[in-house]
N, C-alpha and C positions, 0 to 999 in steps of 0.2 A: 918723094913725099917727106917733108921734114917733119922732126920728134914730136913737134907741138902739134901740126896737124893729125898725126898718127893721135897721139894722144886724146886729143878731142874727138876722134873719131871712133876710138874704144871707150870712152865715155860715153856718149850717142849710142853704142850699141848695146851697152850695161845698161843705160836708164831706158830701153827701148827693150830689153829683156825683161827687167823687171817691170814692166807693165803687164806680159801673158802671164795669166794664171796658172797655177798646177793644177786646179781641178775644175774644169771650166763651167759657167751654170748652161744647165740641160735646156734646152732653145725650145722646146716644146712637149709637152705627155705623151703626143701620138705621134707615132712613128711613119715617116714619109718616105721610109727606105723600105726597102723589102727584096730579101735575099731566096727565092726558091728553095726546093728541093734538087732540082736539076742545075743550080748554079745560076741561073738567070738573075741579075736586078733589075727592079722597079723603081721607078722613083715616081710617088703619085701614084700608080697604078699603073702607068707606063712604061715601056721598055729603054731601058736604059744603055747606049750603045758601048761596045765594048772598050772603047778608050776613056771613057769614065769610070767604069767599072773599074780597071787598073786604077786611073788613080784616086779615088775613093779607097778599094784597097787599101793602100797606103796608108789612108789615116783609120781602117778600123782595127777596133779596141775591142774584145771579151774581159769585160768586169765583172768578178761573179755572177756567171751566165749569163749576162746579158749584154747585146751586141751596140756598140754606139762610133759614130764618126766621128773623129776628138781632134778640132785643133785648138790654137793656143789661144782663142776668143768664145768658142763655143762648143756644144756636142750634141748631137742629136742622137735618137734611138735608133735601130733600125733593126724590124721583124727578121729572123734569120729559120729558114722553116724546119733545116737539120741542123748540117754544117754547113759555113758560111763557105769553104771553099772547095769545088771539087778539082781532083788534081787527077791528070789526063797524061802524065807521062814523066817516069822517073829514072834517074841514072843513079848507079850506086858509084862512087867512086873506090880509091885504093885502100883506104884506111877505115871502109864501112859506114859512112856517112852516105847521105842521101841527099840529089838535089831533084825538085819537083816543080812540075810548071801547071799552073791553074788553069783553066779553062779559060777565063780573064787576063790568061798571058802574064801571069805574076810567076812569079820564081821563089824559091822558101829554100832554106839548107837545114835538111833534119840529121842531126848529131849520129845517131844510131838506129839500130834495126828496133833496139826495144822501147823508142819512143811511139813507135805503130803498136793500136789497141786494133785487135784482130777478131773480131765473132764471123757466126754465122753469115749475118748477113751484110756487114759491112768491115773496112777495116778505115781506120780513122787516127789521125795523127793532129794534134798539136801545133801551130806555125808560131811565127813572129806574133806578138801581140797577144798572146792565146787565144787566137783565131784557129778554131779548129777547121778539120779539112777530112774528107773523105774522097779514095780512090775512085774511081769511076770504074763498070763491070769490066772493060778492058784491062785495067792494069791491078784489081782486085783478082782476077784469074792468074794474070800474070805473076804477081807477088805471090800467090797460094802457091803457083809450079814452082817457083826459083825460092822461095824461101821456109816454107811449110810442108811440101807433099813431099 
């Protein structure tokens, strides 16, 4: 590729950046997304199968408190009925970090032990995007033995 065509060609992708917005307008008041309490998504009222679900993922966003799918043209709301993600199985690695995989086959890397909020009846952590996430009763018992009892 020569200079000139490189050139024009990071040109074309500067004026094609600056056309997506940083804060995109909100595509509608009500919300067509819907996240469970068990993790299931809806879309419409429908069940939503699980390779959308991942990547949807992907583009949700937690803005104070409230859940929306954000790309660079639009965003839409989406009902989340606890935490948007339940997370079904964690490996701690050497340095005390955490990697965790969603029910929706997503993966997250949590820093430390003391980003998990731990009650009674749930323990809940924080992801990417501030998408929050809560254990599922398998790996909430399991965290309780290995890191609490």
């Amino acid at each position: 590729m020569t200079e000139v065509k490189m050139a024009v060609d990071r040109t074309n992708v500067k004026q094609a950046l600056a056309t997506l917005r940083q804060d995109p307008p909100l595509c509608a008041d009500s919300a067509i997304f819907e996240i469970k309490n068990n993790g299931d998504w809806l879309y419409q009222g429908g069940a939503l199968p699980i390779k959308f679900c991942t990547l949807f993922a992907s583009i949700l966003n937690r803005i104070e408190g409230e859940y929306y799918l954000i790309t660079p043209v639009e965003k839409l709301k989406v009902v989340v009925a606890s935490e948007a993600l339940v997370i079904i199985d964690y490996n701690v690695d050497a340095k005390g970090g955490f990697t965790v995989k969603s029910s929706i086959n997503t993966h997250h890397y949590i820093e430390s032990f003391s980003l998990f909020t731990v009650t009674e009846a749930n323990i809940n952590v924080m992801t990417d995007r501030g998408v929050m996430a809560k254990l599922n009763r398998a790996c909430f018992y399991r965290f309780i033995n290995e890191f609490i009892a």
